[in-house]
Phi, psi and omega in degrees: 000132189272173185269155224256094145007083166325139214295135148109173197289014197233148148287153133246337180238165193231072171304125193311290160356281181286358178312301180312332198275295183310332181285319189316310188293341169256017160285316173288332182307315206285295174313335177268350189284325171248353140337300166325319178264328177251350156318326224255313175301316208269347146261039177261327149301341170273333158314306168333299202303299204303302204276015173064039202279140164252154195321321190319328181288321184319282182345304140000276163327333184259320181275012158278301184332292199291334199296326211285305193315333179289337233240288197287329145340305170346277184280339161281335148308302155000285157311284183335300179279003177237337154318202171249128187266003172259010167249002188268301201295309180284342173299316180262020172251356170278308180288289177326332168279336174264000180270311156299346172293309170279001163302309189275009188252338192326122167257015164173181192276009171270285173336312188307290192326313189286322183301325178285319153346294183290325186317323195279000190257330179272342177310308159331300191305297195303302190296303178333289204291311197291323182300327175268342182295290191324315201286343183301309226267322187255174209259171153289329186298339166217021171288324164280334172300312180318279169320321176273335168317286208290356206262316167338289208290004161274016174266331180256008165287292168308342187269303171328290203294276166349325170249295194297321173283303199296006153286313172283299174328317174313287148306302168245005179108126190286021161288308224238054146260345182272321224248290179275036174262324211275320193312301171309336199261350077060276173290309177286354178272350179286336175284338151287328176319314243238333192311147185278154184253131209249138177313156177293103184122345210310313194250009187273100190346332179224174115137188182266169172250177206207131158306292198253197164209150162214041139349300216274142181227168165275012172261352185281293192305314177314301158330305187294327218283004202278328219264358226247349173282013205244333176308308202311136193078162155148130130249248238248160027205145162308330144346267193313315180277352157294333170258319197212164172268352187286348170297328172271283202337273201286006152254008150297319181278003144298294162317311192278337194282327164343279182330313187267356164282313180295312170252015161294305201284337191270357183271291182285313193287189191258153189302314198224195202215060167092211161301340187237139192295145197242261225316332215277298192286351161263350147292315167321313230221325200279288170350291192291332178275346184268007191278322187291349175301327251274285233281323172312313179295321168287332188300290165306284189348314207253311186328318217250034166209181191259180183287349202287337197233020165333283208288326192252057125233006173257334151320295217267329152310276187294325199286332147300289170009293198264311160324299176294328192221248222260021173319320196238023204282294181332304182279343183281307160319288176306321164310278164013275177296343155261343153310307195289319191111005223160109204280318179311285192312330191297325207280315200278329187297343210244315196291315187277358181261292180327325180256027173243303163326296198288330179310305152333302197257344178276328177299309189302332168291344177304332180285333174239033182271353214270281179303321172321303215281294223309319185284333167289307174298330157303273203259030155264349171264025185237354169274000176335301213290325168315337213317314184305336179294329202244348198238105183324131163311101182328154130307163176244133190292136159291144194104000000 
């Protein structure tokens, strides 16, 4: 039985248990966020086929979806840091379910476009807020296990969306691999809804805890975008990061260097070798190595800013991110691929130069990922004495 919340909408305490309970629930929000996204990939040849589509168009569709998703982080990271963030988080897992729902009603590719669009403005809404709700919810001392659990369910999210829609598409048609995507994501937002909102501070070792915060400005994003050369990259392991933070960096940047040899060869080489299979364990090893930033990473994101300013700075991340990479990665390929002639050669020429690039830049944080957190942690304990600036006014009792 999990333990039962102090009454009314706040923690004051972060009971493991139900600590645990919340990851469950955005381990599932996260799995359905890319089930979603790749359900979509994953019937898009039959889309083709119906609406007469060229890759380009495809290509297309995935970059309305990120551009929007990029865009809208913005004003929803914003929120996130001055709200209630479990009602930021079931808002966007609700328009994304309802977006997909309208995905599968869609009668040509101007409408597909417009529907996918819509998916990224509720996706936008989630992540911010559900990356400070989590950070709220673990300690630092477990905060990247925490963070790589909930980021697992974007791996099984895609092995779903990917096996489970070409499956479905197949059989019964890619309206309704959208139409059972969208239904479970439904549920979870109802579940989001219901979750307790853990004070701003809940878990950190020095400073106060706080209801509201209202640090983040739109002049505070000017400020974060300073953070985002240092942030880019990172995994594991909380092990590794009891000596230095420098432990999510540098095995994100193995992983990516991983990556970009498993996937020259999963590109190039023949599906098998005799009996034995080549594409499936260097796709495999490719994954996994480009997989390994997610949960570490998010996991530093939140070390190196105080909680008050958690959500726009994960905001200010996907919104480079996505603008910059892979927003338009989709339309560029499928352009590609229809200059060359060739999807592959478009997929080798773009992937192993792109994942050598992020190493590259996960590498520029080391030298200052140390001092970022030590400066985070410095001025959120130094807010004891403010506390009041940040914490909604009480009534005063009579008498």
């Amino acid at each position: 039985m999990l333990p039962t919340p102090s009454a009314g909408p706040y923690h004051a305490t972060v009971p493991r248990g139900y600590a645990r309970y919340v990851l469950a629930i955005m381990f599932g929000i996260n799995l359905l966020n890319y089930m979603d996204r790749y359900v979509a990939a994953a019937v898009s040849p039959l889309i083709q086929k119906d609406f007469h589509l060229s890759d380009t168009l495809v290509g297309l569709i995935g970059t309305s979806f990120l551009l929007v998703y990029a865009v809208c982080a913005l004003p929803f990271g914003y929120w996130a840091d001055r709200g209630i963030r479990r009602n930021i988080v079931g808002v966007g897992v609700a328009i994304w379910s309802v977006a997909t729902v309208l995905s599968g009603l869609v009668g040509n590719f101007a409408q597909l476009f417009l529907t996918r669009a819509a998916v990224g403005v509720g996706e936008a809404s989630y992540y911010p807020a559900g990356t400070s709700l989590m950070a709220d919810y673990f300690p630092k001392a477990t905060r990247g296990r925490a963070m790589s659990y909930w980021g697992a369910g974007a791996a099984v999210g895609i092995a779903i969306g990917f096996a489970g829609g070409g499956y479905i598409g197949q059989h019964f048609g890619w309206r309704t691999a959208f139409f059972a995507t969208a239904v479970p994501g439904l549920i979870f937002a109802l579940l989001a809804f219901s979750i307790r909102e853990p004070l701003r501070g809940a878990v950190e070792a020095r400073g106060p805890q706080v209801k509201r915060a209202f640090d983040s400005s739109w002049r505070a994003f000017l400020v974060l975008g300073g953070l985002v050369g240092t942030l880019l990259g990172g995994w594991l392991s909380d092990r590794r990061a009891r000596k230095s933070q420098k432990g999510y960096l540098e095995v994100g940047i193995v992983g990516y260097l991983v990556a970009t040899g498993f996937i020259t060869v999963a590109l190039t080489a023949p599906l098998n070798i005799g009996p034995v299979p080549v594409f499936i364990p260097a796709f495999f090893i490719t994954v996994v190595g480009i997989y390994l930033y997610s949960g570490p990473f998010t996991a530093v994101s939140q070390n190196c800013v105080p909680p008050s300013l958690r959500a726009s700075v994960v905001t200010m991340l996907l919104f480079v991110s996505h603008v910059f990479g892979d927003s338009h990665a989709t339309f560029d390929i499928g352009l590609l691929s229809d200059r060359l002639g060739s999807l592959q050669l478009a997929l080798l020429l773009v992937s192993p130069a792109g994942l050598l690039v992020a190493a590259v830049l996960a590498a520029l944080g080391l030298r200052t990922v140390e001092g970022d957190v030590a400066r985070a942690e410095d001025s959120w304990a130094q807010r004891g004495t403010g506390v009041k600036k940040a914490i909604e006014p009480e009534p005063v009792p009579a008498g």
